[in-house]
Structures are given as structure tokens and as C-alpha cells.
C-alpha positions, 0 to 999 in steps of 0.5 A: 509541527508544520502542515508540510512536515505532517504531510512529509511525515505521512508520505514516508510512513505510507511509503514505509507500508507500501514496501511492507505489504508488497513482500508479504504479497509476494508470499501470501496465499489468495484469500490473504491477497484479497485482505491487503488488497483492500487495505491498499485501497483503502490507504490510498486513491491510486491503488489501482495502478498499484494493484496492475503494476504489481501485477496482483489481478 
């Protein structure tokens, strides 16, 4: 497989992960926000324009 296609691949499946945290965001208690919050931090460098246009904090 070739760079591209991985970085294709990663791309989808971070996308995939980007939809699956913002609806249990939507329902998650405090503590639970802070939880995803962090993983999505972790998952990738602009997660802070995510936290804003979410509109978590």
C-alpha cells in the first residue's frame, strides 16, 4: 500500500471518529465532555478550532 493510500485511509477513519465523538458530545454529561475533549486533542493539532466551532468551552 502506498503512503498516499495510508494517509488517505487515516484521514477517512479520523473523520469517521471526528462524527462518532460529536454526537455522544451532544448527550455526554461534564465530566464525559472533558474526557473526549482531551482525546480530540490528542487526535489532532486543530482541535481547538473544533472545540470553538462545536462550541464545547
Amino acid at each position: 500500500m502506498s503512503e498516499r493510500q495510508k494517509e488517505i485511509r487515516r484521514r477517512r477513519k479520523r473523520r469517521a471518529n471526528y462524527t462518532a465523538m460529536k454526537s455522544k458530545l451532544s448527550k455526554a454529561d461534564a465530566p464525559t465532555k472533558e474526557k473526549y475533549i482531551k482525546k480530540l486533542r490528542k487526535m489532532t493539532p486543530g482541535a481547538d478550532d473544533l472545540v470553538k466551532l462545536w462550541e464545547l468551552k
